[in-house]
N, C-alpha and C positions, 0 to 999 in steps of 0.2 A: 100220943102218936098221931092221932089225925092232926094236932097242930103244927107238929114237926112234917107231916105230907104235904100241908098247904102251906106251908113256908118254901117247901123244896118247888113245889111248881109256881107262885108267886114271882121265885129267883128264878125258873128256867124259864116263864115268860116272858120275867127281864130283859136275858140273855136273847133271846131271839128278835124283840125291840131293837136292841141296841146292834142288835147285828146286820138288822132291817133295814135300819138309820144309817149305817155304815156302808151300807152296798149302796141308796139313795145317794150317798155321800160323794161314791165314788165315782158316779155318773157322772159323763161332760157335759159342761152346761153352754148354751149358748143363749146368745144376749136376744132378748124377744124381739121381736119385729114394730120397728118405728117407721113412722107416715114420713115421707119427707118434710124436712124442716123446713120453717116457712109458711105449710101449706096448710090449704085448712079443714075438712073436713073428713079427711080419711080415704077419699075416692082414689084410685089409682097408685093405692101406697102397699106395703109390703102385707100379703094376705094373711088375717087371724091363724098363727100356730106354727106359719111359716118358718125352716129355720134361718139363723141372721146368716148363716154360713155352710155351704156342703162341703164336705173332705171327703169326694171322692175319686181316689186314686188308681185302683185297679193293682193289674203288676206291673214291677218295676221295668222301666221300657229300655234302660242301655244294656245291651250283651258286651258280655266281660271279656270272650274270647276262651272263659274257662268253663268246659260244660256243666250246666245244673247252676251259674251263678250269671243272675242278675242284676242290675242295679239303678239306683235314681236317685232325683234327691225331691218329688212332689208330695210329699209328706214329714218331711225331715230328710234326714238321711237313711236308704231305705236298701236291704241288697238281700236277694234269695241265696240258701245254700240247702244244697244236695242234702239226702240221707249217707251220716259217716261221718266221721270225728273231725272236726271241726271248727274252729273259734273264730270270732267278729269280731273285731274293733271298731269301735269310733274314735274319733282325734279332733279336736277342737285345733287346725295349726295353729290361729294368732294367739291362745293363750296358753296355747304348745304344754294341750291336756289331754289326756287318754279318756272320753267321755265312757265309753262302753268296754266291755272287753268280757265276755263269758261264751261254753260252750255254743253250740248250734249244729243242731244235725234237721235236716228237711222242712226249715222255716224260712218264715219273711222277718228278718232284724230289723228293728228302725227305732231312730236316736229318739228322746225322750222329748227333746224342743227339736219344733217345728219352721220355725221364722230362720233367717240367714244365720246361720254361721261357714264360715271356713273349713268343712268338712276334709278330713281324709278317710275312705274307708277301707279297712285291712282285712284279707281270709286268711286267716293258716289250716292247715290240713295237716292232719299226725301221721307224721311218715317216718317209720324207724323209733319210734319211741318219740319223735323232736317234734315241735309244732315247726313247718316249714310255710312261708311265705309265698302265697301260690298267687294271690292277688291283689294289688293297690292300685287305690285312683284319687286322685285330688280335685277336689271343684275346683272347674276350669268352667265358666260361664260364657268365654268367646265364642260365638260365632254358636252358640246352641241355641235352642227354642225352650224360651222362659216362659210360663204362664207366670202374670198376677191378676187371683181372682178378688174381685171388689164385692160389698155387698150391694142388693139392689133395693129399689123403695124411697133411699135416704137422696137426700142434697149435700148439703154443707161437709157431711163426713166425707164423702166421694172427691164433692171437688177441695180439699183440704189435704188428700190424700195424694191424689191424682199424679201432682208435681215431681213427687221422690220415684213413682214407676219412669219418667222419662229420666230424673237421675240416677238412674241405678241400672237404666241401659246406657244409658252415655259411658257410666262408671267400669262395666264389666265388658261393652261393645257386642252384647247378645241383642236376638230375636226377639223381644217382648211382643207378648199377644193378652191385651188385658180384656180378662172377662166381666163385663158388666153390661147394664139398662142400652137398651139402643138409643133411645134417647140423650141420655148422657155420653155417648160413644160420638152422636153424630155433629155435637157443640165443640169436643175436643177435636176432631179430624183435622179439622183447616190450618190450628198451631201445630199440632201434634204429628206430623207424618212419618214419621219413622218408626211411630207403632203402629202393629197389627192391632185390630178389635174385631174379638168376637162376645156371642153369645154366652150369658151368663150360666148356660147349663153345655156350653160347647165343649167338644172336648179333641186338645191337640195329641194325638196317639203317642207321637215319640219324642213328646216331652221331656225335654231333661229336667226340669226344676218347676217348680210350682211354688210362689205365696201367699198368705191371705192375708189381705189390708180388712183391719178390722181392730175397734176395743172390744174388749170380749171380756165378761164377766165369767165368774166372780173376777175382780179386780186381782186380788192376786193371783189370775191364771198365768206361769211363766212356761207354761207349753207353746201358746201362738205367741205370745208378747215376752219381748225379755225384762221392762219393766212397768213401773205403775201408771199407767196413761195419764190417770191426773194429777203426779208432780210433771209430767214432761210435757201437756199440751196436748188439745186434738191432735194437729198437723203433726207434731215429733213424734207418733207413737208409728207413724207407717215408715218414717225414716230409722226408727230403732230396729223395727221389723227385719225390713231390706238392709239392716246393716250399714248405713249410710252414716252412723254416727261418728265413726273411728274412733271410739274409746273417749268420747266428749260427746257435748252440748252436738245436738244434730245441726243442719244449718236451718236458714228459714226460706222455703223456696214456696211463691205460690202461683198459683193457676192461672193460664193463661188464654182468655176469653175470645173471640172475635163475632165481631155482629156480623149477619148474614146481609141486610137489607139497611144502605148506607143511606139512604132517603133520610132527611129528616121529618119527620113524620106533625111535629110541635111547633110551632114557630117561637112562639113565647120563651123566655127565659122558664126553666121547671127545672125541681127537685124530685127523687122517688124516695119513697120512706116504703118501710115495710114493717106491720104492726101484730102480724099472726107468727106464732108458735106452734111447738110440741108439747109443751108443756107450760104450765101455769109460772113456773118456776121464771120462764124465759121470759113472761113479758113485761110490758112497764107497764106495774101495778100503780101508780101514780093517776088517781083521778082525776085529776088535773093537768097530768100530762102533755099528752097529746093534743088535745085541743086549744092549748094554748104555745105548743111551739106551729100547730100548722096556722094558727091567727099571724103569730108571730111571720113566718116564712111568706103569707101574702101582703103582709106592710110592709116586707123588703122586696115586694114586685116579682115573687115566684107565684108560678102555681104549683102545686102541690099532688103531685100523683101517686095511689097507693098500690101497689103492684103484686100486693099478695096474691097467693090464690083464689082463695075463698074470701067473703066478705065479713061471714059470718061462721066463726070456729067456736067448739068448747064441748066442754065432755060433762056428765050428768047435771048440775045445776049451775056451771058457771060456764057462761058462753060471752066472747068478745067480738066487737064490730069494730072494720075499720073507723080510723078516725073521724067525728064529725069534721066535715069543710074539705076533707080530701075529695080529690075526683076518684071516682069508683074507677080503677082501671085490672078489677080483678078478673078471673073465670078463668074455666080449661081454655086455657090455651098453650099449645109450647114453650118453652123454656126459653127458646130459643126470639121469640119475639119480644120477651120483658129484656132479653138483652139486645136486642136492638133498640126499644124506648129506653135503654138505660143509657148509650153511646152520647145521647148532646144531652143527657140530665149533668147541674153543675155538681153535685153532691148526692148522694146517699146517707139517709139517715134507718138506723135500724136493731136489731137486737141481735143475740149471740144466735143467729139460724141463718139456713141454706143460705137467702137471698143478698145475705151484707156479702157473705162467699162468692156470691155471683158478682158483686158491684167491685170487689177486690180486683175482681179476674180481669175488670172492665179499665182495672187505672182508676177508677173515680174514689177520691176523698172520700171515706167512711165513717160518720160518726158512727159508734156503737155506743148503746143504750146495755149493760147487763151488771146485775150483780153479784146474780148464782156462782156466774164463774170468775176465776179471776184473769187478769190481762191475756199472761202466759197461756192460757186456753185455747187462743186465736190471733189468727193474724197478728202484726203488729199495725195501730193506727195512732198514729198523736193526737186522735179526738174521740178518747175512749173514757165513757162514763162510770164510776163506780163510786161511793160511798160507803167509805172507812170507819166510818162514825159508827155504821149500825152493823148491823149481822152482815156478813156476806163469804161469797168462796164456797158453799158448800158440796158444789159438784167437785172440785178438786181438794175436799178435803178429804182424808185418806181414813179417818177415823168412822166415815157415814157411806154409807153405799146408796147408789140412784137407783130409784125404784120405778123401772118403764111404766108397768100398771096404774100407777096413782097421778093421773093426770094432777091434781094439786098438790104433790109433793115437794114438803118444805120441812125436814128434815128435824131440824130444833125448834119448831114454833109452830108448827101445822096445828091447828084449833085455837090459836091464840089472837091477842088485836097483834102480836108481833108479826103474826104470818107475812112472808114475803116483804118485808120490810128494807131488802135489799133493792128495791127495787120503787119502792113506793117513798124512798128518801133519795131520790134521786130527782132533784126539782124541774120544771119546764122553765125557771130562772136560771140553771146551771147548765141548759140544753141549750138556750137560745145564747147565754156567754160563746158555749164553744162554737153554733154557730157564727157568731159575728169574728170570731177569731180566726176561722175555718175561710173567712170567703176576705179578710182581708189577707189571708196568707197569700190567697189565689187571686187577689184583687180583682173581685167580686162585686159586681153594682145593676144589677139587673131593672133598677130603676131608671138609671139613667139610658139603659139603653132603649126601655121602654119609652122616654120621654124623648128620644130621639127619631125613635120611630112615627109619635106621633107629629110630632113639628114635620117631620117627610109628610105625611098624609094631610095635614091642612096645607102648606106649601102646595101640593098639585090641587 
């Protein structure tokens, strides 16, 4: 008997385990707070605990005309009903589906996915035994006040992102008011003018629609995201969001930069490279690297400017320094002044973070250096590095989830000589190729202009 009692409470403590585990389960998660890409020691990046995203909505802001029902669409699709018999509907029109449809008496309904769909939303009211049809509305996005909230902290995902909020006003001919960093608000102004920018904690009262640009883990969350971010790309996953894909391949639209201060500041022919990360994963682990493509780039008569933030990044025992032979052109400084020294740089060379993003937005030729991820992840550039031979892809491989925490994570080979290998078989022989390829596309010779210059100077 007493073995048969401690058998029974062994299984009822099971039982409450497992049930423990399933409530933790069900909790939403959101993706942890990342420093801006690019940057390097953590200062001025998203605060310890931060969340990546607020959802908050309040009550539904359009009156329906029908008392006791409200409605919006800043959370999904979202609409109050009165105490009294009562039914909701949801309706996907374009795939012309009945998403929802059960009782309601003295709630807030709201659709299951959050991100754009084609909403219609339906009351009936039981009258006479019948459900009768007391109210409908259709997303109509003209001429209404759309928030798209951004996350703040990051680089590269923002301006990656950025491009599909002006498509998707263009597309629907609304109000867009996007909320994010003032900083990042005040570099898009001068292309950008036909959006509102506010405050990332601001809030527009009679909002009709709200979205959040963001990859949001777990990976397979299909609440904010309709699909897997990394079979479709950084950049596609805020075009999936907004709906911008029309039942296909999103298109590729990206950021559009402008310098403040048109002085050239440089006289010389220069290159900017940018050598810091987020993670270990990101950088070019090639020892040999670096120091041999910026040797290389000074015998072709550039100098060589490094424009990270920091000079010096890295998290518990492995820390990186800009390139030896670069010119230190790091520190806090605004965003907005590396993109004015970016405007007469001939090229940019750099890894899959914020600042290649920023050189994109600039027009300038971008070599990318990565192996983590593959092409599809970013921009499109014709001088983009990767190395087939060894490991690679693992950020968009759909089998391995990315772990923010683990500054050195490398997924299949972490503690091994193979670690990061993706990146460390990537040669400063196959760097300096695509440069020479890169500058005779642009017919490129900063030598000779150097030698013209001097022949002026002994001449007077």
């Amino acid at each position: 008997m007493v073995w048969k009692k401690q058998k029974q409470q062994r299984k009822n403590a099971n039982k409450h385990r497992l049930r423990a585990k399933a409530e933790r389960q069900q909790q939403p998660k959101t993706k942890p707070a990342r420093r801006a890409a690019g940057k390097g020691t953590g200062q001025n990046a998203t605060a310890p605990g931060k969340p990546y995203m607020l959802f908050e909505t309040g009550a539904p802001t359009q009156q329906s005309g029908v008392p006791g029902i409200a409605f919006d669409f800043n959370y999904g699709a979202r609409v109050t009903v009165p105490q009294g018999e009562y039914r909701v509907k949801f309706i996907d029109r374009d795939a012309c589906l009945t998403l929802y449809d059960a009782p309601a008496s003295g709630v807030i309904c709201t659709s299951a996915k959050k991100y754009f769909i084609n909403f219609r939303i339906e009351v009936y009211q039981k009258q006479q035994g019948q459900d009768k049809l007391i109210f409908a509305h259709d997303l109509d996005l003209k001429g209404k006040k759309v928030v798209i909230k951004f996350p703040t902290g990051i680089l590269g995902d923002v301006l990656a992102w950025f491009p599909y909020a002006e498509e998707f006003r263009k597309k629907h001919g609304c109000k867009v008011y996007c909320a994010m960093g003032e900083e990042m608000a005040e570099l898009f102004k001068p292309a950008y003018r036909q959006i509102n920018f506010i405050k990332p904690d601001a809030k527009i009262e009679d909002a009709y629609a709200t979205y959040y640009m963001g990859i949001f883990f777990p990976c397979d969350d299909r609440v904010h995201q309709p699909s897997d971010f990394r079979v479709r790309g950084l950049h596609k996953n805020a075009a999936m969001i907004l709906g911008l894909d029309e039942g296909t391949e999103a298109p590729d639209v990206y950021i559009k930069l402008t310098p403040k201060n048109r002085q050239r500041q440089i006289k010389e022919p220069y290159v900017c490279i940018a050598a810091q990360a987020s993670g270990q994963a990101k950088y070019w682990n090639n020892g040999r690297g670096w120091i041999n493509v910026v040797k290389y780039l000074k015998q072709k008569g550039y100098r060589v400017l490094c424009i990270d933030r920091d000079s010096v990044y890295g998290q518990g025992s492995r820390f990186n320094l800009i390139p030896y032979g670069a010119e230190d052109f790091t520190g806090q400084i605004p965003l907005q002044e590396r993109i004015d020294l970016l405007q007469y740089a001939d090229f940019f060379i750099g890894l899959s973070s914020g600042l290649s993003w920023v050189a994109n937005g600039m027009g300038k030729p971008v070599i990318m250096i990565s192996g983590f991820t593959l092409p599809l992840n970013e921009f499109y550039t014709p001088y983009r590095l990767i190395n087939y031979h060894v490991c690679n892809g693992c950020w968009n491989d759909t089998t391995v989830t990315f772990d923010h925490r683990d500054f050195e994570w490398c997924p299949r080979h972490k503690g091994t000589d193979r670690q990061f290998e993706c990146s460390r078989f990537i040669t400063p022989e196959a760097v300096c190729s695509v440069i020479d390829r890169l500058m005779k596309d642009y017919g490129l010779n900063p030598l000779s202009i150097n030698t013209n210059k001097n022949t002026k100077e002994q001449l007077r």
